[in-house]
Structure formats: C-alpha cells, structure tokens
N, C-alpha and C positions, 0 to 999 in steps of 0.2 A: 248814402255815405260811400267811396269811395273805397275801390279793395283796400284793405292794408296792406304793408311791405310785410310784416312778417319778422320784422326787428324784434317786438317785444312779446311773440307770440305765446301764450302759458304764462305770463306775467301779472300778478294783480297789486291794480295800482290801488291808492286812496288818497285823494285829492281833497282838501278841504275850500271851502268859502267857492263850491263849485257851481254853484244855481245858474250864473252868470259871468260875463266878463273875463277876467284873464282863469278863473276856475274851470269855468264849461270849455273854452276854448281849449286848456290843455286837456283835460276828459275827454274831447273830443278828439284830438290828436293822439292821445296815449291809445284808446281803440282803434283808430282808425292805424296804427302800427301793430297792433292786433292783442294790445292786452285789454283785459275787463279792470273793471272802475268802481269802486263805492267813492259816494261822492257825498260829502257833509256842506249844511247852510243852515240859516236859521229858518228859511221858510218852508215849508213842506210842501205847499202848490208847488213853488218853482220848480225846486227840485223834481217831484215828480213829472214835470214838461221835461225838462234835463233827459232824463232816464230815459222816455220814449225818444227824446232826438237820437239820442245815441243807440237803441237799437232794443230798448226793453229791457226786462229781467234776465237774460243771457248774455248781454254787455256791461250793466250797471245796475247797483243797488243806491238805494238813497236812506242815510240816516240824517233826519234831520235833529240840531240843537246847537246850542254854544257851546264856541274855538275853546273856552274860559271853565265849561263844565267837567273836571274828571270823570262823572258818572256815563256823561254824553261823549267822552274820547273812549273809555273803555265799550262801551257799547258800540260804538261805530267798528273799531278794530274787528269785536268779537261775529255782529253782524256779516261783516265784510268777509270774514274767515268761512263763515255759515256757508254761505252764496260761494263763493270762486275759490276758496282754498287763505294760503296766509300772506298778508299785506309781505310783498319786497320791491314795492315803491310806493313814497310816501313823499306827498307835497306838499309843503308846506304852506297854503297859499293865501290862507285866512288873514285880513287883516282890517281894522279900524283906523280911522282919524276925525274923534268926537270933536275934537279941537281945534282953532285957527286964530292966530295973533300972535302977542310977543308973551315970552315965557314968563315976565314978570306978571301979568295978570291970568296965570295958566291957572285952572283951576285944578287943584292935587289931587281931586277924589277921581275927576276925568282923566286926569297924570295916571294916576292907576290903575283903571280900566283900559287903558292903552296897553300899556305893560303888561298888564294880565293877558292881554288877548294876542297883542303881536309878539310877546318876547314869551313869558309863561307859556300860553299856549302852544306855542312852535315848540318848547322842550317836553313840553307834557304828550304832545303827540309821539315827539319820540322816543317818550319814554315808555309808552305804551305800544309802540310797535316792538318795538327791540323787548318788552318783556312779555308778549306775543310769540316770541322765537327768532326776528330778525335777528339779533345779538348770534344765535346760534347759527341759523341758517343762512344770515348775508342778505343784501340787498341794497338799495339806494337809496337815498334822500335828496331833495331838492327843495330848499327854501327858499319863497320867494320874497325880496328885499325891494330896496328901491335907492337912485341916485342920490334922495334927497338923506342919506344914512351917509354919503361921501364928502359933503361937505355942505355948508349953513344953507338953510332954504326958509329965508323968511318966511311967515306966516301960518310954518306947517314945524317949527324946528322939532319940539319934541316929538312928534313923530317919524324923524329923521332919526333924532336921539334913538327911539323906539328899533330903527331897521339897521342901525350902526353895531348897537347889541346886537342882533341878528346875526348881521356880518360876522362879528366874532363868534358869536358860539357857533357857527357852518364852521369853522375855522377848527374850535375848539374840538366839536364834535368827530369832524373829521379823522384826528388825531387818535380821540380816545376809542374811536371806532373801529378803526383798520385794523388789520387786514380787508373785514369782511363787509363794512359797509362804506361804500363811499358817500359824501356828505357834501353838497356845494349848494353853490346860490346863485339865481338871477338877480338883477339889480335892474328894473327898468328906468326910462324917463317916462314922461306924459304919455300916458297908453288913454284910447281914446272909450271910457267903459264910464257908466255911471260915478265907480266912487271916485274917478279922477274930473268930475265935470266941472268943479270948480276953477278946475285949470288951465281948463281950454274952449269949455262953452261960450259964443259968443264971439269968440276972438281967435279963430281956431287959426286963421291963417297970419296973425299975427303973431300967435304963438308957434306955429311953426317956422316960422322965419328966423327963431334961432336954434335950430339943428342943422346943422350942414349940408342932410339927408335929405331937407325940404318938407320934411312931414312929421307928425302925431307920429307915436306907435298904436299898432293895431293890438289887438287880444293874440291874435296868429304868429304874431312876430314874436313873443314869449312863448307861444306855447313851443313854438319850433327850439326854442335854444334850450325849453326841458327836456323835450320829447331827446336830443340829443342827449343830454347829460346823464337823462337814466339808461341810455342805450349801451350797445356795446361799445361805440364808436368812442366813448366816452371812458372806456374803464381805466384806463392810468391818468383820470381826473381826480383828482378829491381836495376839500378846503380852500375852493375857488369861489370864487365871485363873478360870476359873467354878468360885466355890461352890457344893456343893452339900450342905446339911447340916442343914434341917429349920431349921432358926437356930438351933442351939445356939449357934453364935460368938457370936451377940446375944444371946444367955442368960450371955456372959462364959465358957461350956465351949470345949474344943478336945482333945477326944480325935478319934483318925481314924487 
C-alpha cells in the first residue's frame, strides 16, 4: 500500500457493504490517507481478505452481518470504538437491488427489503453513530446514492425510487446535523463491480459509448470523491450530492 498523505491521519472511518467493490475501494483509500477502518458485509470470509489487504488489525476491524439488523449496526459502532477510538466517518455504502422490471409486477415484500436495507439502513447507521457521540463530538457522513435516484431508469426504478430517498434524507440530515456533522452524497453511474454486472457485462464498450468520458466507472473513481468529501478540503460542504458519471446525465442517459 502506498504512504498515505496524512489528510485523515487519527480518523476512524466505518464503511459499510465493504468486502468488495465500491466499499473496499473507499476502505482502502480512506487508510491509505491515513485513517483506520471497521468495515461491515455480510460475509465474513471476505471481509476478513479485506482486512489483511488493508494492512491487518491496526488499520481495520471487520464486523460482519446485515445493513437491515440494529443489533448488527450497534455492534459494529461499539466494535469499531473497541479497536481505534469513536466512528467520525461513517459511509454509507451498503446497498441492494433484489429486483429488475416494471413496477407494476414489483413484488412488495422485495419493495421492502429494499427500503429496509438502502433507505432504513442508511438512517439506522446514523442513528447509531451520532448516539455513539458523533452528535457531540462531530464528524462526517457520506452516503452513497446512485444516478438512477435522478431520474427514471427502466428496469431498476424502485431502486432508483430507493436512492432518491437517500438523496433527500443527505439533504435532510445535513440540516438537522450542523454545525457539527457535515452530511453528503456520491451519486455514481455504471461503476464496474459485481452488483452493477447486469449493466455492463457483456456489452461493456457498448455501454460505454454513452458517457462522454468513453468509459465504465471504476471502484477508485468513487472512492476518490469520498475520500475528498470526508476530508478537510471538503468542510464548508454539506447536503450535497456529488455526481459522478462520466456525463452521461448530460448526454440525457441515467442508468446507475
């Protein structure tokens, strides 16, 4: 791994849905600017490869369970506190899509499990940092969203539905947070990771050909625009939404 800058040096993050993909990538950036990590998924193998990538039990802890469990959010917090001190960055990165077709044949119970894990769960983390002490002590948040929450994305809508909540409560939160926490959001397009394969597998450079940019998003290309947001460089941010998508949106597309 690669010195860190020293940006987030004494900082502990807690990154959710981090085993893989756009989680481990920002884990891996948020250390490698020199803060330590607990990092949540549901698998516990993965997770622990995670942990040794990043540099062992003096860079990261791993709780594994479900975005969707309070018993498994307060544990993660309290873990995390154990190991490095107390969560004042917290990612929001966790998220599901059980579903795919038109919302008239959506099944509700799957509607729900959505909602529970991408919208619920994003507020139940924060609910549980901020009654941890962030509330008193300050820190950041970063939730991460997606394009398809900015406008219709056949085939995925309720999970667009899903990240548009999202959007608002970064928003909401924001507000109710300040002074002490600031609160924002990434919003990717097509990032190139397992849970986006349906989107780009197969057809990769046909799907790239509608970004401006000429390419997929990577994992790295997100992690950098958190690794920013929770930074210094970032502090008179809050209840934003950073795009990040190659410009497809300015091309009139909004898959994500």
């Amino acid at each position: 791994m690669n010195a860190h800058s020293g940006r987030l040096d004494g900082r502990v993050a807690l990154v959710t849905g981090a085993s893989r993909g756009i989680g481990l990538a920002v884990a891996r950036r948020l250390v490698a600017e020199g803060a330590t990590v607990g990092l949540t998924a549901r698998r516990p193998e993965a997770l622990a490869e995670a942990v040794a990538e990043l540099g062992g039990p003096t860079r990261a802890v791993a709780v594994p369970g479900r975005a969707d469990d309070a018993a498994h959010r307060r544990a993660a917090v309290r873990r995390v506190a154990d190991a490095f001190g107390p969560v004042d960055i917290l990612v929001n990165n966790v998220g599901i899509n059980p579903v795919h077709g038109s919302l008239l044949d959506l099944d509700l119970a799957a509607a729900r499990k959505l909602l529970d894990v991408n919208l619920l769960g994003t507020l139940g983390w924060v609910q549980e940092v901020c009654a941890a002490g962030m509330i008193v002590r300050g820190g950041c948040i970063v939730n991460v969203t997606s394009i398809a929450g900015g406008a219709p994305s056949p085939g995925i809508a309720f999970y667009g539905v899903s990240k548009a909540a999202v959007d608002h409560l970064t928003a909401c939160l924001a507000v109710e947070l300040a002074p002490g926490i600031r609160v924002n959001a990434v919003a990717p397009g097509v990032v190139k990771t397992r849970f986006a394969a349906a989107l780009h597998e197969g057809r990769e450079e046909e799907a790239a050909r509608a970004y401006p940019l000429g390419r997929l998003g990577v994992p790295e290309d997100v992690a950098g625009a958190v690794a920013f947001l929770a930074g210094p460089d970032a502090a008179w941010i809050t209840g934003r939404v950073l795009v990040l998508d190659g410009g497809v949106t300015l091309a009139g597309r909004a898959t994500g």
